[in-house]
NURO-922688 format. One record per residue (C-alpha): residue number from 1; chain; x, y, z. Coordinates in Angstrom, 3 decimals, always signed. Layout:
# NURO-922688
{NUM, "A", {X, Y, Z}};
...
This chain:
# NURO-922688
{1, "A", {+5.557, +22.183, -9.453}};
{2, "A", {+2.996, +23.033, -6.678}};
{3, "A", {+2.179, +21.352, -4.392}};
{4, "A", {+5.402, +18.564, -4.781}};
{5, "A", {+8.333, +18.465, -2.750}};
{6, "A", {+11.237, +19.954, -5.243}};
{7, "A", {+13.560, +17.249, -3.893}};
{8, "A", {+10.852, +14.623, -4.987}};
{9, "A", {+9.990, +16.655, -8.065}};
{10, "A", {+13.272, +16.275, -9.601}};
{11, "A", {+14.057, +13.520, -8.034}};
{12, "A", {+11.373, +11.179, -9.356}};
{13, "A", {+10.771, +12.612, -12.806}};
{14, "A", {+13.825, +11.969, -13.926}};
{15, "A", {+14.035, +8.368, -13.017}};
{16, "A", {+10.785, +7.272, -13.081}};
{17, "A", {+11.837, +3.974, -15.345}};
{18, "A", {+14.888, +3.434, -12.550}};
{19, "A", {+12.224, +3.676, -9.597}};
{20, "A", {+10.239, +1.426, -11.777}};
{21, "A", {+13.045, -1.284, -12.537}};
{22, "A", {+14.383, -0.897, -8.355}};
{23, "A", {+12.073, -0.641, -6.322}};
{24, "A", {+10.505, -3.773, -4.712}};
{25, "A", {+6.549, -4.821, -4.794}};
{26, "A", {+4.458, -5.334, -2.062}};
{27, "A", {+4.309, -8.606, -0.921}};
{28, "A", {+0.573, -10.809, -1.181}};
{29, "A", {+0.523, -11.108, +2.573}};
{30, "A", {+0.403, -7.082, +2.901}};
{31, "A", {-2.461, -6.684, -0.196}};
{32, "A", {-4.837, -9.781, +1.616}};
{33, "A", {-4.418, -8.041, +4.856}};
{34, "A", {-5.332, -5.004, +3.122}};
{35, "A", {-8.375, -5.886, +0.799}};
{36, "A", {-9.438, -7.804, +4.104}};
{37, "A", {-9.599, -5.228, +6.429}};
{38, "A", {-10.511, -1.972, +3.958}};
{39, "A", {-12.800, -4.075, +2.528}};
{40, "A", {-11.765, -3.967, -1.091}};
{41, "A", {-13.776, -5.090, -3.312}};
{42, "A", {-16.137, -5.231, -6.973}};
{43, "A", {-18.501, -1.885, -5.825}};
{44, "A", {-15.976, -0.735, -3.874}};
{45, "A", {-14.028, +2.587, -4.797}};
{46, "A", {-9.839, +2.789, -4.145}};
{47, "A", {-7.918, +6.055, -4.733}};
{48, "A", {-4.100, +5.425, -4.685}};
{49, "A", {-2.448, +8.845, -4.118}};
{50, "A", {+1.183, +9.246, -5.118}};
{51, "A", {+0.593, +6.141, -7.006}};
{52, "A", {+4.354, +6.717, -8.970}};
{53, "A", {+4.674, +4.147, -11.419}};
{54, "A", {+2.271, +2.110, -10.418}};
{55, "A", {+3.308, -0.520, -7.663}};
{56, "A", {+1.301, -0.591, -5.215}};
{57, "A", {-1.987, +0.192, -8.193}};
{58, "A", {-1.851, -2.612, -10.246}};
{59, "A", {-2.267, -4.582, -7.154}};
{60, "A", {-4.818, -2.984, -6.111}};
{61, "A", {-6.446, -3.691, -9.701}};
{62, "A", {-6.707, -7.423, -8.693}};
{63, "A", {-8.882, -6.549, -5.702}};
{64, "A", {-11.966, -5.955, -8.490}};
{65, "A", {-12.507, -2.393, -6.839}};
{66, "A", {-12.464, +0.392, -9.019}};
{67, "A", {-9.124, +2.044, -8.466}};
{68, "A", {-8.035, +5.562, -9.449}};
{69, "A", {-4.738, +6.370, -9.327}};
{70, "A", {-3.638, +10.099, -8.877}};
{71, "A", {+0.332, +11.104, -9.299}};
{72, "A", {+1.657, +14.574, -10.176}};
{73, "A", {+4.912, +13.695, -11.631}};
{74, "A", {+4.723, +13.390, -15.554}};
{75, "A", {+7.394, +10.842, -16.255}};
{76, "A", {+6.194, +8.794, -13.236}};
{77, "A", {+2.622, +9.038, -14.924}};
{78, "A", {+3.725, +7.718, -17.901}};
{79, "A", {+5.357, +4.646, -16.790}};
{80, "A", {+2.110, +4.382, -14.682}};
{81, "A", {+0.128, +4.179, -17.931}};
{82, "A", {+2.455, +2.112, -19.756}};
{83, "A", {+2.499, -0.664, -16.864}};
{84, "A", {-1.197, -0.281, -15.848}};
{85, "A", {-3.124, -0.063, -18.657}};
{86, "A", {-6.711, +1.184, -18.343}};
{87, "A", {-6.102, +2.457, -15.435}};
{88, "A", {-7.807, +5.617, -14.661}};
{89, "A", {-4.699, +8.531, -13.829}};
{90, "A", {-5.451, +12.187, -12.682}};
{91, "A", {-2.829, +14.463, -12.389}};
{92, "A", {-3.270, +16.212, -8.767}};
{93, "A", {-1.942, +15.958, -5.578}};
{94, "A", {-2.632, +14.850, -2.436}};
{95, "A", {-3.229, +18.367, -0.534}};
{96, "A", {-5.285, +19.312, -3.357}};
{97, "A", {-7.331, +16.257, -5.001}};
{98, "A", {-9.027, +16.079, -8.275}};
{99, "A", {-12.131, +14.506, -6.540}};
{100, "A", {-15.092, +15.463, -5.279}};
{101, "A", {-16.131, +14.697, -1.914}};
{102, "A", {-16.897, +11.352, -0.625}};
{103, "A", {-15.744, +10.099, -3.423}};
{104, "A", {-13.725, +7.162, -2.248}};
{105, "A", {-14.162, +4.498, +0.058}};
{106, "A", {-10.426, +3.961, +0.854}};
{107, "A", {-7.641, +5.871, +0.066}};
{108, "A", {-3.964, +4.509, +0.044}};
{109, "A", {-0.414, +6.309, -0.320}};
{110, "A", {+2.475, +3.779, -0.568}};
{111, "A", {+5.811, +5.090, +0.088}};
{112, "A", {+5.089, +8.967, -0.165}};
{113, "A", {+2.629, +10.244, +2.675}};
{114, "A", {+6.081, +11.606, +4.522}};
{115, "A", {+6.710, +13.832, +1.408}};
{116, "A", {+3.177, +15.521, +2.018}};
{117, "A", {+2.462, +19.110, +3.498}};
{118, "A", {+0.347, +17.107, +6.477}};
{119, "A", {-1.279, +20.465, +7.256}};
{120, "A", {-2.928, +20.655, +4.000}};
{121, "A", {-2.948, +16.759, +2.824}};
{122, "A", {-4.662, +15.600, +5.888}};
{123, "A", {-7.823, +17.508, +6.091}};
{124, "A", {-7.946, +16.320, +2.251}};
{125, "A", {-7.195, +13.143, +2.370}};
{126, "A", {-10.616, +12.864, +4.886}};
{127, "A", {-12.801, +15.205, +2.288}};
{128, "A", {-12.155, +12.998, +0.183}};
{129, "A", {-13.015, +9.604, +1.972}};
{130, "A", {-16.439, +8.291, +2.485}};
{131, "A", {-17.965, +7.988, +6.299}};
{132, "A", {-16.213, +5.557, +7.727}};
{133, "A", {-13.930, +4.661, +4.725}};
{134, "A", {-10.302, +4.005, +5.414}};
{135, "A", {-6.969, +5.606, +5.213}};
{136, "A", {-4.097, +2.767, +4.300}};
{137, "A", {-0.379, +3.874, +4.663}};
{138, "A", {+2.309, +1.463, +3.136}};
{139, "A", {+6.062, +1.762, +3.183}};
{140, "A", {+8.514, -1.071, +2.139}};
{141, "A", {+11.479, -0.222, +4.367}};
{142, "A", {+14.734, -2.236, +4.960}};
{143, "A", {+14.961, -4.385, +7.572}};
{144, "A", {+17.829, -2.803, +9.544}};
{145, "A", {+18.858, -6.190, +11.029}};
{146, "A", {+20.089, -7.260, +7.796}};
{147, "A", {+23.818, -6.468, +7.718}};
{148, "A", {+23.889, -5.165, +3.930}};
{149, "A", {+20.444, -3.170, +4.270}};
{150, "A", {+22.248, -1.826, +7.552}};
{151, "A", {+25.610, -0.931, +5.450}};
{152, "A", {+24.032, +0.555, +3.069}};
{153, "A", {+21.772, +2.953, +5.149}};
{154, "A", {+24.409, +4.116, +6.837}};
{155, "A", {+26.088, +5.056, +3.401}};
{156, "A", {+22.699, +6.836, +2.849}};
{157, "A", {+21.774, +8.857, +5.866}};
{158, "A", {+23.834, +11.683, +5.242}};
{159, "A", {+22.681, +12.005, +1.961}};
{160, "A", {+19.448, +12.584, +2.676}};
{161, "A", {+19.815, +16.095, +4.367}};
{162, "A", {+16.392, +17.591, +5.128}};
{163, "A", {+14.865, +15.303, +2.629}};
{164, "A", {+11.711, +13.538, +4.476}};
{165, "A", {+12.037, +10.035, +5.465}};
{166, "A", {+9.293, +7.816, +7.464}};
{167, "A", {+11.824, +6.135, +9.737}};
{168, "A", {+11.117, +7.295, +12.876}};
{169, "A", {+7.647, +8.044, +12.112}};
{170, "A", {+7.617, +11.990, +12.644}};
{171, "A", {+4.324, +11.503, +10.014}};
{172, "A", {+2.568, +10.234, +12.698}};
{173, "A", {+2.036, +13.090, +14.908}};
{174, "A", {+0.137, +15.564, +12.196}};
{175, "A", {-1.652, +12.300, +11.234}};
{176, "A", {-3.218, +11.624, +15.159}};
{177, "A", {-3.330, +15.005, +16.374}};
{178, "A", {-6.051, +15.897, +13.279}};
{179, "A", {-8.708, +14.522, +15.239}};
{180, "A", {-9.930, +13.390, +11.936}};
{181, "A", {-9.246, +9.647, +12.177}};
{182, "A", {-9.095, +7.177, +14.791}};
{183, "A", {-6.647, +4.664, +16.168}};
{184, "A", {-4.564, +2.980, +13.454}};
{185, "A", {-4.613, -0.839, +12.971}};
{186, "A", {-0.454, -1.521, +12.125}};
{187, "A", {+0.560, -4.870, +10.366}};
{188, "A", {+4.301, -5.753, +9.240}};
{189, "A", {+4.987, -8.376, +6.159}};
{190, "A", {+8.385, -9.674, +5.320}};
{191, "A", {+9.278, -9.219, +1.844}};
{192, "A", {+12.368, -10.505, -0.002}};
{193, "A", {+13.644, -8.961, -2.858}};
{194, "A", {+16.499, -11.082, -4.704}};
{195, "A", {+18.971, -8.805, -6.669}};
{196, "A", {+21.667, -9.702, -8.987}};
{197, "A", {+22.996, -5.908, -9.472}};
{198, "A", {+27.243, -5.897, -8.244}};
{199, "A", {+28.066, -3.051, -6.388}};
{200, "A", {+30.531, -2.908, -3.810}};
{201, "A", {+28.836, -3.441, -0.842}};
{202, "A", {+27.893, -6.869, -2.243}};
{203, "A", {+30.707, -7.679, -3.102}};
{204, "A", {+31.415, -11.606, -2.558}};
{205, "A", {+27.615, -12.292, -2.329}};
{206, "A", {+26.754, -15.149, -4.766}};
{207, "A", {+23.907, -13.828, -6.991}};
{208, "A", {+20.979, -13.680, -6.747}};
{209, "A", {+21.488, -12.165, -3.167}};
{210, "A", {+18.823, -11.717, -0.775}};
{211, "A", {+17.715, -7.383, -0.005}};
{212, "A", {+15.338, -8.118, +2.908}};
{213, "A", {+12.575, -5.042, +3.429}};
{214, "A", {+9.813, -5.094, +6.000}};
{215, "A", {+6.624, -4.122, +4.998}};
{216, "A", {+4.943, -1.425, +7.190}};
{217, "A", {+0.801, -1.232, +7.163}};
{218, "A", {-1.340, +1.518, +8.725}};
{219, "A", {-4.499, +1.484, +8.346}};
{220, "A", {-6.887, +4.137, +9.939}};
{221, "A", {-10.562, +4.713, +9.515}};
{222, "A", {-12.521, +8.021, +9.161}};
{223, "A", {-13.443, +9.799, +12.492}};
């Protein structure tokens, strides 16, 4: 698939329903903060790129701006349709857009600008945008001081290989040294997830048990 990182690729289409059923929201804190500073509103126009299943879109929805969602994964697309109906989809991605110029006033990408060729996603992420208009960067990521978020990452990290990953934040520097949008405004939300799932890291938690995740926020407007 071109233009997709294989590891997300194959990754993500086949367990579009698990990313669906696992993965946490964004908390109402993180979307006010949003809406208030991009400005999101009836008139208004949001693209969500790498909108997966739909998370971070159908909250967008309540914001009353038009919102188009654009994901390239099939079986992520569908669960987007199923859970968002009305919604308007394009298949495309994000270093090669479906859209015309100008076309939006904000765009976000929750939980997937690290997978992105910067080089090429950047410059379109801007052709796309408005004068002015806003780039919004979300991640949900576990809040390390939490014993069982820590446990578990370190069961994780060698996993991951040379899959991306925004801890760290090695997105940033293809992001700023663009020139094509200024200083980011940066918010963090506490979000927490209750699980009842057993596994054995967990074990002798009463259930529900508490997942904690911090909520990252960038926002950055058009240079």
């Amino acid at each position: 698939m071109s233009g997709v990182h294989p590891v997300a690729a194959a990754g993500f289409g086949a367990a579009a329903d698990v990313y669906e059923r696992a993965r946490p929201s964004y908390p109402d804190a993180a979307l006010r903060w949003i809406a208030e500073h991009a400005g999101l509103a009836a008139g208004r126009t949001v693209v969500d790129v790498g909108a997966g299943t739909g998370k971070l879109t159908r909250l967008l929805a309540g914001t009353h701006a038009r919102v188009i969602a654009v994901e390239p994964v099939e079986g992520m697309r569908a669960v987007l349709q199923e859970r968002v109906p009305g919604i308007e989809i394009m298949h495309g991605v994000a270093e090669a857009l479906p859209l015309p110029d100008a076309t939006a006033d904000v765009v976000t990408v929750a939980q997937a600008f690290h997978w992105f060729d910067h080089a090429k996603a950047v410059p379109e992420l801007r052709r796309v945008l408005k004068p002015g208009g806003c780039l919004v960067l979300i991640w949900n990521s576990r809040d390390m001081s939490d014993p069982l978020q820590h446990a578990l990452e370190e069961l994780l990290a060698p996993l991951r290989e040379e899959a991306p990953y925004q801890l760290g934040g090695a997105w940033r520097g293809p992001l700023e040294e663009s020139g094509l949008f200024g200083p980011a405004e940066e918010a963090q939300f506490a979000s927490v997830p209750e699980l009842t799932r057993v596994r054995a890291l967990s074990a002798g938690r009463p259930e529900p048990f508490a997942f904690p995740y911090v909520t990252e926020v960038y926002l950055t407007r058009t240079r």
